[in-house]
C-alpha positions as a Markdown table, in Angstrom:
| # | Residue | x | y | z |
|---|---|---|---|---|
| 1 | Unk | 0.2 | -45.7 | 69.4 |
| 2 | Unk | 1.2 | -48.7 | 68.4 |
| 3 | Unk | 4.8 | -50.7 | 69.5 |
| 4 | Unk | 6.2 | -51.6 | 66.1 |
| 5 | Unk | 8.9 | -53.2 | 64.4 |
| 6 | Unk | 10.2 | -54.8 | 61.0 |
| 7 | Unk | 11.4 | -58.4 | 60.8 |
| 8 | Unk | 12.3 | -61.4 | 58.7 |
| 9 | Unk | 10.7 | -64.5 | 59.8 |
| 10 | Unk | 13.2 | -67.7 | 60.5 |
| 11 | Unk | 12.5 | -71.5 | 60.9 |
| 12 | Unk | 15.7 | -72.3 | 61.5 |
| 13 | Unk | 14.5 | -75.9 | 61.6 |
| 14 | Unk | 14.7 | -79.1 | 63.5 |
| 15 | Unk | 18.3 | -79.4 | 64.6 |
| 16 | Unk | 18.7 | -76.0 | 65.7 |
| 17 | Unk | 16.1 | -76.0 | 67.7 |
| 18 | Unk | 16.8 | -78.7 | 69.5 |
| 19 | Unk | 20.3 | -77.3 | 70.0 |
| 20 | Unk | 18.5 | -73.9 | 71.4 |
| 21 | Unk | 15.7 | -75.8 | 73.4 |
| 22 | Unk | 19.1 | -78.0 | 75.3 |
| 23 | Unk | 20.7 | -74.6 | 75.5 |
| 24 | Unk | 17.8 | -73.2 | 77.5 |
| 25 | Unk | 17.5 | -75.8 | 79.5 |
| 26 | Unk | 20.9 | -76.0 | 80.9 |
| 27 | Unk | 20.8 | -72.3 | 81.7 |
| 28 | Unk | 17.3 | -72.7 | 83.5 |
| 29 | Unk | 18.5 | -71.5 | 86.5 |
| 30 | Unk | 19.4 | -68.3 | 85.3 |
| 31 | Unk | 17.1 | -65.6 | 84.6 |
| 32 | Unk | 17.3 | -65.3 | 80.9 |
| 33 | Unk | 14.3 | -64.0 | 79.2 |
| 34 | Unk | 14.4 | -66.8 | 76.4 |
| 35 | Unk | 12.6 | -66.0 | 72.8 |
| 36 | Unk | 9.2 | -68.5 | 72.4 |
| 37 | Unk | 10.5 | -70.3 | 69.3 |
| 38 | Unk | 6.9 | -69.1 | 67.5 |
| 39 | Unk | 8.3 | -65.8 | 68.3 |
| 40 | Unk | 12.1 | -66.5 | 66.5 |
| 41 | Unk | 12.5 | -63.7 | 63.9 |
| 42 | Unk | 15.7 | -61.0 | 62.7 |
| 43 | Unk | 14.1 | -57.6 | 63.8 |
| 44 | Unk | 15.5 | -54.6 | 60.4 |
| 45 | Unk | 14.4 | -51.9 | 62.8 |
| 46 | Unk | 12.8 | -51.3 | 65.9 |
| 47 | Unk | 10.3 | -48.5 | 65.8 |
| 48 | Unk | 8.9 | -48.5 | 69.2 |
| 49 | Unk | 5.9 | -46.8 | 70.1 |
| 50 | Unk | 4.6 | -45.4 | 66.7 |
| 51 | Unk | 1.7 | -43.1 | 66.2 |
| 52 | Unk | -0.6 | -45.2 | 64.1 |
| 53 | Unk | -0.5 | -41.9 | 61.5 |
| 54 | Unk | 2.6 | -42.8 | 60.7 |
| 55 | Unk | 2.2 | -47.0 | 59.5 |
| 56 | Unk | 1.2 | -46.2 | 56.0 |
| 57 | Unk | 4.3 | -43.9 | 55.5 |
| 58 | Unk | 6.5 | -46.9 | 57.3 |
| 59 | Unk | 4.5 | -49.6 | 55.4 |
| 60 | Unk | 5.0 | -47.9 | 51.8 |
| 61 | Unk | 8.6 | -47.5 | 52.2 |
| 62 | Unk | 9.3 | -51.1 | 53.3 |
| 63 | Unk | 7.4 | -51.9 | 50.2 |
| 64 | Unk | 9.8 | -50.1 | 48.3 |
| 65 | Unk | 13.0 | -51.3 | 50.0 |
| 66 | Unk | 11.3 | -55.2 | 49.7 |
| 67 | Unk | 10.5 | -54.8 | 45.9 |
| 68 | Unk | 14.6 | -53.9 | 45.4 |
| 69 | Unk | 15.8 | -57.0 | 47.8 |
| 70 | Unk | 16.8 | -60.0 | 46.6 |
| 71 | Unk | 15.2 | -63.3 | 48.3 |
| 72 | Unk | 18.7 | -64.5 | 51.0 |
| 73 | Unk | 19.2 | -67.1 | 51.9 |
| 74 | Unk | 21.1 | -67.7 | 54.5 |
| 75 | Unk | 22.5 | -70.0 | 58.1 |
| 76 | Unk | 22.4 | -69.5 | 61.6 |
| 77 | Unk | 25.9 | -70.0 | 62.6 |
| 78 | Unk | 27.7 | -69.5 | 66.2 |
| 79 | Unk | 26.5 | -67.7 | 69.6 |
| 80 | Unk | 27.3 | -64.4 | 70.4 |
| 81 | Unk | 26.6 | -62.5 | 73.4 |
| 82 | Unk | 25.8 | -58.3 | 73.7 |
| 83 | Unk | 27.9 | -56.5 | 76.6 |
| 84 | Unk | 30.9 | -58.1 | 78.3 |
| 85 | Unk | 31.2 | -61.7 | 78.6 |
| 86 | Unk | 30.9 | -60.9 | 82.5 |
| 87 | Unk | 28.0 | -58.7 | 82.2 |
| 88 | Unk | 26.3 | -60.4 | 79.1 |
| 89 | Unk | 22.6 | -58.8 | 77.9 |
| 90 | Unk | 21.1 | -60.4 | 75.1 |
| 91 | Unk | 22.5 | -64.3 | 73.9 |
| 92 | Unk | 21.9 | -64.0 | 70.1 |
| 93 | Unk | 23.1 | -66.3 | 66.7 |
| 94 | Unk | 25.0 | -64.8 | 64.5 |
| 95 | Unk | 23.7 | -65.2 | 60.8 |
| 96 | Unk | 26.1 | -66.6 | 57.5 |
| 97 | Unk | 27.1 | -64.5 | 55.7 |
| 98 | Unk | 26.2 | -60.9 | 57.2 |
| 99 | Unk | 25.8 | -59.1 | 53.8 |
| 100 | Unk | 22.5 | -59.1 | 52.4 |
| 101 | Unk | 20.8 | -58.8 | 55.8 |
| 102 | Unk | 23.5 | -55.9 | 57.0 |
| 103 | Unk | 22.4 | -54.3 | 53.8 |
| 104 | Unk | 18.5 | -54.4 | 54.2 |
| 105 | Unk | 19.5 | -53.5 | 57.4 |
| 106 | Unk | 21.4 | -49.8 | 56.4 |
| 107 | Unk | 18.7 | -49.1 | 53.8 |
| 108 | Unk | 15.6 | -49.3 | 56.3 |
| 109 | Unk | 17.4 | -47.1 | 58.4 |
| 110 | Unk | 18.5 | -44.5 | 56.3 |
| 111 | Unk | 15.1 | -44.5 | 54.8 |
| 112 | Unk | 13.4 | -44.5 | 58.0 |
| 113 | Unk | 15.1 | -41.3 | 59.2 |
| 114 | Unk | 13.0 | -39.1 | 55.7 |
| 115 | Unk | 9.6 | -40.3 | 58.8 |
| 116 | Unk | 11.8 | -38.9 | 61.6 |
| 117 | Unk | 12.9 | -42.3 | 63.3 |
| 118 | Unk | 16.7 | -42.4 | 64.3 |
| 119 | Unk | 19.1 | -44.5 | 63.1 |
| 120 | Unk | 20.3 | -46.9 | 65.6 |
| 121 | Unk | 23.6 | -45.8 | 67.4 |
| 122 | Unk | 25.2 | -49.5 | 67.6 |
| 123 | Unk | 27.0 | -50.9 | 64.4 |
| 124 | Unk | 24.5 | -53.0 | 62.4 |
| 125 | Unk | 24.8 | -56.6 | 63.5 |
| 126 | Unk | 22.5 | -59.0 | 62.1 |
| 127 | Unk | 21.5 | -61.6 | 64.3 |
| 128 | Unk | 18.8 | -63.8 | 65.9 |
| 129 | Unk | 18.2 | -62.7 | 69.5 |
| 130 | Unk | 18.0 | -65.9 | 71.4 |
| 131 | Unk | 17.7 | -64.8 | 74.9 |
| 132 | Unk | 17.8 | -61.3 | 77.1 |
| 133 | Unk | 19.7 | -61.5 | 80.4 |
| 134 | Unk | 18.8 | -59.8 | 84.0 |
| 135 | Unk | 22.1 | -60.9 | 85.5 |
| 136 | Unk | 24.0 | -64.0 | 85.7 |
| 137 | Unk | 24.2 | -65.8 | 88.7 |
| 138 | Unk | 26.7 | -68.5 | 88.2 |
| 139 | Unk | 28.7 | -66.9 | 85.6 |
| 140 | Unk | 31.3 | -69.9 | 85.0 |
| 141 | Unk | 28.6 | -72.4 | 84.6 |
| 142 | Unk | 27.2 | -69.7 | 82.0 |
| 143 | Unk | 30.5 | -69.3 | 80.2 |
| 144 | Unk | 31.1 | -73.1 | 80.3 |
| 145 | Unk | 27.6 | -73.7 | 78.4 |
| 146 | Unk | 28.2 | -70.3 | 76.1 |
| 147 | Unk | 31.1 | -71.7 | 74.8 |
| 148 | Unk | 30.3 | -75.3 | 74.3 |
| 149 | Unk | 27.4 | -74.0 | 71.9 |
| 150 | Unk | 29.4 | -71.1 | 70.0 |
| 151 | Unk | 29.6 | -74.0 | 66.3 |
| 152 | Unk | 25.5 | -74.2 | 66.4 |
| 153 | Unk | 24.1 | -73.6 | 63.2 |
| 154 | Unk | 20.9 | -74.1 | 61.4 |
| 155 | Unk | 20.5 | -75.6 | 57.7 |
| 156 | Unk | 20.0 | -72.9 | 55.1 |
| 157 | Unk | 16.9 | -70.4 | 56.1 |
| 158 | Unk | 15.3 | -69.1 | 52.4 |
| 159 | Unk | 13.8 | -65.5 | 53.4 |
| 160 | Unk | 11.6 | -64.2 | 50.8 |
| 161 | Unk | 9.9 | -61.4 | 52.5 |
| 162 | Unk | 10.0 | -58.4 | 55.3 |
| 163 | Unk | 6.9 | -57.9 | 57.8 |
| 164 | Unk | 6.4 | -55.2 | 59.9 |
| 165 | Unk | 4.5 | -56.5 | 63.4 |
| 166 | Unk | 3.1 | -54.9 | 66.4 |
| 167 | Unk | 4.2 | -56.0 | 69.5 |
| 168 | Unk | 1.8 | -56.6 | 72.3 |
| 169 | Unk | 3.5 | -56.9 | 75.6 |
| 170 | Unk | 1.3 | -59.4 | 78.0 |
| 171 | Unk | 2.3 | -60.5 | 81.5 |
| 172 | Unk | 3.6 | -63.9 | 79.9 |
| 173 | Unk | 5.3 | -62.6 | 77.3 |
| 174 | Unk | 5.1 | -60.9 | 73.9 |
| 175 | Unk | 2.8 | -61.9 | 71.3 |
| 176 | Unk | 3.6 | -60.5 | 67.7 |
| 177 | Unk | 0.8 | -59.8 | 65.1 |
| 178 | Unk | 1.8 | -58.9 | 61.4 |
| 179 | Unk | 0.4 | -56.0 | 60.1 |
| 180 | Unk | 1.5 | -56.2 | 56.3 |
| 181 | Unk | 3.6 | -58.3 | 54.6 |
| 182 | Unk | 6.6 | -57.0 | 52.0 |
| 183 | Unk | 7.5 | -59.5 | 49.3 |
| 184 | Unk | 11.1 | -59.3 | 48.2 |
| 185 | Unk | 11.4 | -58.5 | 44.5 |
| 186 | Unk | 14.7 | -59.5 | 43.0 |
């Protein structure tokens, strides 16, 4: 078994990170599991624990749904929290515009269901997961520093290509290995 997942590499550049590393570090007291910034990518679908039987069925049909994608290009634009705005769970940037991602989104998982993996039950989103909250302890100070970063954005991000990693959970955090690498086509 192997914890699996398909992605799209971003480097959302300089500024941006910056802008996420300040972020960070004026929510440090908080226990937000933050996102490494080697680790920054837009996850297409989560697999989870896969039987390793099944990667060269996953890994052809990403092929296929790669070779009929168009290189996007796109920004990193705004913050945007998961759950309540009292009982946030993940911190995530939202991505400009939604479209092409949304739609190599839908097709990976209505192609994934033909190898037996659900489709996710939430609306597709795309987004950059920034950070995954326990609880918040001082939750003015959180909503104060929320808000005063909600106009970050990156400079364009050019993605040419979808890769489908294993995650190896370690006591000091994931580390993400690519197992194959899907060129876009169009």
């Amino acid at each position: 078994m192997k914890r699996i997942f398909a992605a799209v590499k971003t480097e959302p550049g300089g500024d941006f990170i910056r802008s996420y590393l300040e972020l960070r570090s004026r929510l440090v007291t908080e226990p937000i599991k933050w996102v490494e910034e080697q680790n920054i990518h837009i996850t297409i679908k989560f697999f989870g624990e896969t039987e390793e039987s099944l990667i060269p069925a996953i890994s052809e049909t990403l092929g296929r749904i790669a070779k009929d994608c168009p290189v996007m290009t796109f920004k990193l634009k705004g913050i945007g929290l998961f759950g309540s705005r009292y009982q946030p769970r993940v911190v995530w940037a939202g991505i400009d515009p939604p479209d092409p991602l949304a739609s190599l989104m839908q097709t990976t998982q209505q192609e994934m269901e033909k190898h037996g993996f659900k489709t996710d039950r939430q609306n597709i989103v795309p987004h950059l997961t920034l950070g995954r909250i326990k609880f918040i302890k001082d939750k003015l100070l959180f909503q104060d520093v929320i808000d005063s970063y909600r106009e970050i954005h990156s400079d364009p991000i050019k993605i040419k290509e979808c890769i489908l990693y294993e995650s190896i959970l370690l006591r000091e955090g994931p580390r993400y290995v690519s197992l194959k690498k899907f060129p876009f086509g169009k």
